[in-house]
C-alpha positions in Angstrom: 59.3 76.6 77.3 58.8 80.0 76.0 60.9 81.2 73.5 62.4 84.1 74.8 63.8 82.3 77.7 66.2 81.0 75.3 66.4 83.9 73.1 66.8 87.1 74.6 70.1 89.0 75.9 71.1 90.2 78.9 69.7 88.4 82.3 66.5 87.3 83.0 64.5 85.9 86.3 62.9 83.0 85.9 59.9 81.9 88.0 58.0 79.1 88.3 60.9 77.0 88.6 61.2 74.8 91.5 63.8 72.2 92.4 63.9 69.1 89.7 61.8 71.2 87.0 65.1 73.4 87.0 67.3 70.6 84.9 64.4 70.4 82.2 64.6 74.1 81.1 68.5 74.2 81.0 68.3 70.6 79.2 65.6 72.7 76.7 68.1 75.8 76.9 70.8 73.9 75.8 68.8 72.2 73.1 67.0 75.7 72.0 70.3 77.7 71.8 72.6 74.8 70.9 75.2 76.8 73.1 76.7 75.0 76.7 75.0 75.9 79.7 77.0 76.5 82.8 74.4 76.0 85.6 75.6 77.0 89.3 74.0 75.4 92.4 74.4 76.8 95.7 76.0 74.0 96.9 77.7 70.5 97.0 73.9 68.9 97.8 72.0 70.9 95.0 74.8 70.3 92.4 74.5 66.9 93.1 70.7 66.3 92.7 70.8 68.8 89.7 73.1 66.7 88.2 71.1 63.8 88.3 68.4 65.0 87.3 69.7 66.3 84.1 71.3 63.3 83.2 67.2 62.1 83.5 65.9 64.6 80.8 69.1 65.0 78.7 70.8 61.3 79.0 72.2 62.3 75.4 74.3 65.0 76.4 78.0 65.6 78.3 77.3 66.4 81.7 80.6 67.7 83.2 80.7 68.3 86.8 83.3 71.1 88.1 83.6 70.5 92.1 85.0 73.2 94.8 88.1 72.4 97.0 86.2 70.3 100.4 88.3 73.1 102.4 88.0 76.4 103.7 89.3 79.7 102.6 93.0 79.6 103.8 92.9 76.6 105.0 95.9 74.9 106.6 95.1 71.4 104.7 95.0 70.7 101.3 91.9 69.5 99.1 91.4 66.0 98.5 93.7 64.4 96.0 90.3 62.8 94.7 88.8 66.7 94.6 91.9 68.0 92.7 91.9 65.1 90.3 87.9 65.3 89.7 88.3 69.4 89.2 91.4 68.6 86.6 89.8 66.1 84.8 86.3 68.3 84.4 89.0 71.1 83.1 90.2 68.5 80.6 87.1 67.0 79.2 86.5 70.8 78.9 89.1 71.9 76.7 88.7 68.3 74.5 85.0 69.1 73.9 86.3 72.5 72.6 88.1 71.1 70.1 86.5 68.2 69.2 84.2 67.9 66.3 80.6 66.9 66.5 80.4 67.1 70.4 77.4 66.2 72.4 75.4 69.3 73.5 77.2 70.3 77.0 76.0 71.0 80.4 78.5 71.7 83.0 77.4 72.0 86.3 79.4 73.5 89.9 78.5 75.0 93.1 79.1 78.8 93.7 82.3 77.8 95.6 83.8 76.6 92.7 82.8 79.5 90.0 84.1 81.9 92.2 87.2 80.5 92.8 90.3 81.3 90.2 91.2 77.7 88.2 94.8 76.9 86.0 94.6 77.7 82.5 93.4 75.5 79.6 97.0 75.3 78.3 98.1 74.0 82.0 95.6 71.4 81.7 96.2 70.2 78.1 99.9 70.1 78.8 99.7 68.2 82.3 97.0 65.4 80.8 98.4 62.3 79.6 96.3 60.8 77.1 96.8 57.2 76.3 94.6 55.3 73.6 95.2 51.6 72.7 96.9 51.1 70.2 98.6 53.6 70.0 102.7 54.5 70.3 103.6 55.2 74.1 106.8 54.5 75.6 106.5 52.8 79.2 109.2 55.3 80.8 107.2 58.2 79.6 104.1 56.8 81.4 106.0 56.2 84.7 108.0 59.7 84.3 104.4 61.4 84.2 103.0 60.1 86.9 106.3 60.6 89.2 106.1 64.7 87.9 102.7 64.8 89.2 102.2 63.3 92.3 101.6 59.8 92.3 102.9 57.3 94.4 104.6 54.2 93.3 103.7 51.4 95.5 104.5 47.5 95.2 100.6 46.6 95.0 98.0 49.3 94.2 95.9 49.9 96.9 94.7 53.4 97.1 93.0 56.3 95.0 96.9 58.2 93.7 99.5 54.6 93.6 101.1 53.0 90.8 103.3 50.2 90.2 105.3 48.9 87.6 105.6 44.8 86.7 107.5 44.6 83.7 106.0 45.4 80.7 102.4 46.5 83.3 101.7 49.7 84.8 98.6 49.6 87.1 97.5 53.3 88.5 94.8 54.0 90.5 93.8 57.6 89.7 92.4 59.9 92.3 88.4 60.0 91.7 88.6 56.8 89.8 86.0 54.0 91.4 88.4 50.9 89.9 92.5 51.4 89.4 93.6 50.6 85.4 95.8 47.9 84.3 98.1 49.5 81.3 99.5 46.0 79.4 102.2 46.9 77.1 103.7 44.9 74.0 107.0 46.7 73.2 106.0 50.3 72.9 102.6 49.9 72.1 99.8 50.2 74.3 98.1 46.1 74.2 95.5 46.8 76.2 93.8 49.1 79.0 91.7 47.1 81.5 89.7 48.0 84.8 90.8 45.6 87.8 89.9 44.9 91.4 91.8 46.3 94.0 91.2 43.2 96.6 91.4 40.1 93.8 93.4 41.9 91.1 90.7 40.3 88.6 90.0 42.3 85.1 87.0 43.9 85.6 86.4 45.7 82.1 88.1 47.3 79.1 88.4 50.6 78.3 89.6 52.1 74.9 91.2 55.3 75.8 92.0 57.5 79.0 92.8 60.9 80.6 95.3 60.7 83.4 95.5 63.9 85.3 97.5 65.5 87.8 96.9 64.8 91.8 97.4 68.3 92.0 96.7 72.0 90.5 100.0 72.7 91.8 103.2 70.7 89.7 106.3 71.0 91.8 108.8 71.3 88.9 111.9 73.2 88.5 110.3 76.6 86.7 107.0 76.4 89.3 109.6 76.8 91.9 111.7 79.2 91.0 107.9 81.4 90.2 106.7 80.9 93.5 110.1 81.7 95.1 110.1 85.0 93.3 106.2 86.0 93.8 106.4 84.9 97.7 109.0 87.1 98.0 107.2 89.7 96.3 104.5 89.5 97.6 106.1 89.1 101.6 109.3 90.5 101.9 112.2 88.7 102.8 111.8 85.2 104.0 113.6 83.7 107.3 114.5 80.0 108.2 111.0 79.5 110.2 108.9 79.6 106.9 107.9 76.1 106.2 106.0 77.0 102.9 109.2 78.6 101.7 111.8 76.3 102.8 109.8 73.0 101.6 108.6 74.2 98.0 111.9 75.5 97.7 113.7 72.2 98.4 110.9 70.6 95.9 108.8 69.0 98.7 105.1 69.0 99.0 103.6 70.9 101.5 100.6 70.5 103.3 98.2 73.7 102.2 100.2 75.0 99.4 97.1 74.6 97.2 96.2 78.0 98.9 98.8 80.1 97.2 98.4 79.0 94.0 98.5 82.1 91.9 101.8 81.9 93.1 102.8 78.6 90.9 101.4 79.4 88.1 102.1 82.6 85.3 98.2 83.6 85.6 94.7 82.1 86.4 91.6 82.0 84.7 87.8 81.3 85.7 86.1 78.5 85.3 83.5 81.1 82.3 86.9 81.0 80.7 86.4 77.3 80.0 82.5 77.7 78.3 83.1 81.6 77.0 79.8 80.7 74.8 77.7 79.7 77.6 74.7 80.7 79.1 74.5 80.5 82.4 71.6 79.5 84.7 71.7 80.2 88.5 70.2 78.0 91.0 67.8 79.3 93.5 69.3 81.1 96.8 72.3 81.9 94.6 72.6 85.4 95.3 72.2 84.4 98.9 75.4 81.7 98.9 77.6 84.4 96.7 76.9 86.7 99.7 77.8 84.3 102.3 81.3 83.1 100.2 82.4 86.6 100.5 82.3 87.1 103.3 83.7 83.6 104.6 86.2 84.6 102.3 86.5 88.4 103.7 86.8 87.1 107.4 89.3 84.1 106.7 91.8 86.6 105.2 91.2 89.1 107.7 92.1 87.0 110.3 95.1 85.5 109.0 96.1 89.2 108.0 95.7 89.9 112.0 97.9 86.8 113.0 100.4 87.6 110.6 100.9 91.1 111.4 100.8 90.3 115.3 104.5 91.1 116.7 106.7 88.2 117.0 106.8 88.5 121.0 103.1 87.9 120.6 102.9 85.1 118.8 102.4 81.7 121.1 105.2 79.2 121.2 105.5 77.5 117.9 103.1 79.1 116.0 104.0 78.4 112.5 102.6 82.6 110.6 100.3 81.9 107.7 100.9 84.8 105.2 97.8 84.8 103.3 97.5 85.9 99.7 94.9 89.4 98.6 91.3 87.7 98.0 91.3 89.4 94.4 94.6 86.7 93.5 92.4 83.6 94.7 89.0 84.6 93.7 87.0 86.9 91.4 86.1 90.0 92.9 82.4 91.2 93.3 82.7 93.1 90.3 84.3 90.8 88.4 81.3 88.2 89.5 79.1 90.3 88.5 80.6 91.4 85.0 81.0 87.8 83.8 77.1 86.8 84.5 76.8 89.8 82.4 78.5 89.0 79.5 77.2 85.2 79.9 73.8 86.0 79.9 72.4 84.6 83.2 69.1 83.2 84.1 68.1 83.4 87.9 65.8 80.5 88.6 63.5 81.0 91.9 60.1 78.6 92.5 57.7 82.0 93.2 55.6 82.3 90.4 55.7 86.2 90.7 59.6 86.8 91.6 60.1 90.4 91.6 62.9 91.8 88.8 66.8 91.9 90.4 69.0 94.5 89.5 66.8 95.6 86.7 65.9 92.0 85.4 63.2 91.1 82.8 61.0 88.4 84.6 59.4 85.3 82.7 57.1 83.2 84.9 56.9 79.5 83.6 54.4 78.8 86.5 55.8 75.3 87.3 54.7 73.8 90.5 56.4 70.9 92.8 54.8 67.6 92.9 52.8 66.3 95.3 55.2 63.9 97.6 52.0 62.5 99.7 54.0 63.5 103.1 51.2 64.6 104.9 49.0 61.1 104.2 52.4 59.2 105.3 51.5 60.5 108.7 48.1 60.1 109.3 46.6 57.1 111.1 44.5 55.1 109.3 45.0 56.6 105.4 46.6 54.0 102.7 49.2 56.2 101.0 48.8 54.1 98.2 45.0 54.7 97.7 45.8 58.4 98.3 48.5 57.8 95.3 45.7 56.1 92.9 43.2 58.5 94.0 45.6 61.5 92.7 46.5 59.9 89.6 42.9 59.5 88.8 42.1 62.5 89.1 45.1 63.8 86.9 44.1 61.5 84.1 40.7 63.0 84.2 42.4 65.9 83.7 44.2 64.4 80.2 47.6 64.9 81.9 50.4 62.8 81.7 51.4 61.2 85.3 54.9 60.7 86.0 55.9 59.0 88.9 59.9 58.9 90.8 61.1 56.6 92.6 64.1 56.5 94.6 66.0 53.3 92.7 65.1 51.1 89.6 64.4 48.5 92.7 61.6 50.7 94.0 60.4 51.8 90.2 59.6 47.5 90.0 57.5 47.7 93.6 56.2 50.7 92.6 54.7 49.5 89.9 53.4 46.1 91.3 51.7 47.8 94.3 50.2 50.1 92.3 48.4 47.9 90.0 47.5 46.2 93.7 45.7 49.6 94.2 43.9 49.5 90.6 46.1 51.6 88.5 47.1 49.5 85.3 48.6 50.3 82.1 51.6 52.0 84.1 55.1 51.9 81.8 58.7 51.7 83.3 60.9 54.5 81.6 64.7 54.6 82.0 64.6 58.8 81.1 62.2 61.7 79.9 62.6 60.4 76.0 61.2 57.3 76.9 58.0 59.2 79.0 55.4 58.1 76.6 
């Protein structure tokens, strides 16, 4: 990688860099600089292959994904419990890697979506995580009093992503995001043991050492977040009648469906999700400026139509229409200005897979002239052609070369077949790696 990729200030454009070469220069940027990198994908799709693949060439580092809400601008509904609890628990691992000493090298990786959108503060997070260890001191009522504060359900039997239930001296919980619930086994006040289960036999599947519970929520319905969002609705809408659900439910304590959506109003301010990584460098995914675009204006239009509806006259409005009164954009989400400020002072790097991408907004360019793999699609699809001989034939021919041949597969089960029908085909002395260190 050249050096000044790493090196130089300010934002650069990067070409030659298609899909899947991508994660190996941010796992090299991360390794050159020694500073996070906060890489943004355009969306859910490309954060998730870009994750993977980055676990591939940098299996020794933290890879902390940062999800969006799975709902629309002003949406009616709510996000996931799962979404909420995955985005709090990123926020968390976060603000531990901050302070902890002798950290992996960190990659965090979200969508646009989510790096637009304003998060809760680090303090929020570190004082709504409840960090159990075993071993340690932790009083079985102040377990069960966290979990009723934020959200969970208690239940008989754990069943679903968000239940607990208590059985003496055993608190199972089942946290949202989770793929197995956890079986907290207590002996007197200290914590005996923390074990995985199965939801259907209710057999120990593992052990764990330590956890992070998180909230189901961003939003904690407690006695001071009601009384703030009481006092900024107001603010922010005037006098509130008998026929506002939002109102009338928060301020009775009750969850409401949507009320994710106003959450600048529940909390004393937001942050951004740069706030978290200040140090970072941050690499942008191709077709970024393209998806930032398109957000803004999803968001523009949402907002503007709810604005319409709301300030329709009552005689206007269609039996039982409950009014949505939406929130300013610039409360929810950074502005364009403010987008644009914070790549600044992050140093971005705009990837695109053109090997002569033309500067943006005064860019430097460095071309690192990688090229996609060949995927053998159009030999799939002609009659009479062995794909496989096609495969050996290439391979051959890149050897020749004195270039190293590194072949992907879709599952470890494949890698095995792979291997077999290629040494069918007359290529030998092939090797099976787990991830790039192990590419001889």
């Amino acid at each position: 990688m050249k050096s000044d990729l790493a090196s130089t200030e300010g934002r650069l454009t990067v070409g030659g860099v298609p899909e899947g070469f991508d994660a190996l220069v941010v796992a090299d940027l991360a390794r050159s600089r020694g500073t996070p990198v906060l890489h943004i994908a355009r969306d859910d799709a490309r954060a998730a292959a870009f994750s993977e693949a980055v676990r591939f060439f940098a299996p020794d580092y933290e890879v902390i994904f940062f999800p969006a809400w799975d709902c629309l601008p002003y949406d009616r509904v709510s996000p996931k419990p799962e979404i909420a609890s995955e985005r709090l628990a990123a926020l968390s691992a976060l603000v531990r890697h901050r302070t902890a000493d002798g950290s992996k090298p960190l990659i965090v990786v979200t969508t646009v979506n989510a790096a637009i959108q304003r998060v809760p503060t680090p303090d929020f997070v570190t004082g709504s995580t409840f960090h159990a260890h075993v071993g340690n001191r932790i009083a079985l009522d102040d377990l069960t009093a966290y979990l009723e504060a934020n959200a969970y359900h208690r239940a008989s039997v754990v069943a679903e992503q968000g239940d607990y239930a208590v059985r003496g001296g055993i608190v199972d919980v089942f946290p949202p995001g989770a793929p197995e619930p956890l079986r907290f086994d207590f002996f007197g006040d200290t914590l005996d043991t923390l074990r995985t289960f199965d939801v259907d036999s209710q057999t120990t599947t593992g052990q764990v050492t330590e956890i992070d519970l998180v909230p189901v929520s961003e939003v904690l319905l407690d006695e001071d977040t009601i009384n703030r969002f009481r006092r900024g609705y107001r603010a922010q809408f005037g006098s509130v009648t008998d026929e506002d659900q939002l109102y009338e439910s928060v301020s009775a304590g009750r969850k409401q469906i949507g009320m994710e959506h106003w959450l600048p109003l529940f909390h004393e301010k937001l942050v951004t999700l740069f706030d978290y990584v200040p140090e970072a460098l941050v690499s942008l995914d191709a077709l970024d400026e393209d998806a930032v675009e398109s957000r803004y204006d999803i968001i523009t239009d949402y907002y503007d139509s709810r604005k319409a509806a709301m300030d329709q006259p009552k005689n206007k409005l269609s039996l039982g229409t409950v009014v949505y009164k939406p929130l300013p954009p610039d409360l929810l989400y950074l502005t364009k200005d403010e987008w644009a400020d914070r790549l600044a002072a992050q140093n971005a790097r705009a990837f695109t897979p053109f090997q002569r991408p033309d500067g943006a907004d005064g860019a430097q360019v460095v071309n690192l002239s990688g090229k996609r793999g060949r995927n053998f699609a159009a030999e799939r699809t002609q009659e009479g052609v062995n794909v496989f001989d096609a495969v050996a034939g290439h391979i051959a021919q890149l050897r020749g070369a004195k270039k190293r041949v590194l072949l992907a597969s879709w599952s470890v089960g494949a890698r095995e077949r792979l291997k077999g029908v290629l040494a069918d085909h007359g290529v030998d002395n092939t090797v099976l790696v787990k991830d790039w260190p192990w590419v001889p």
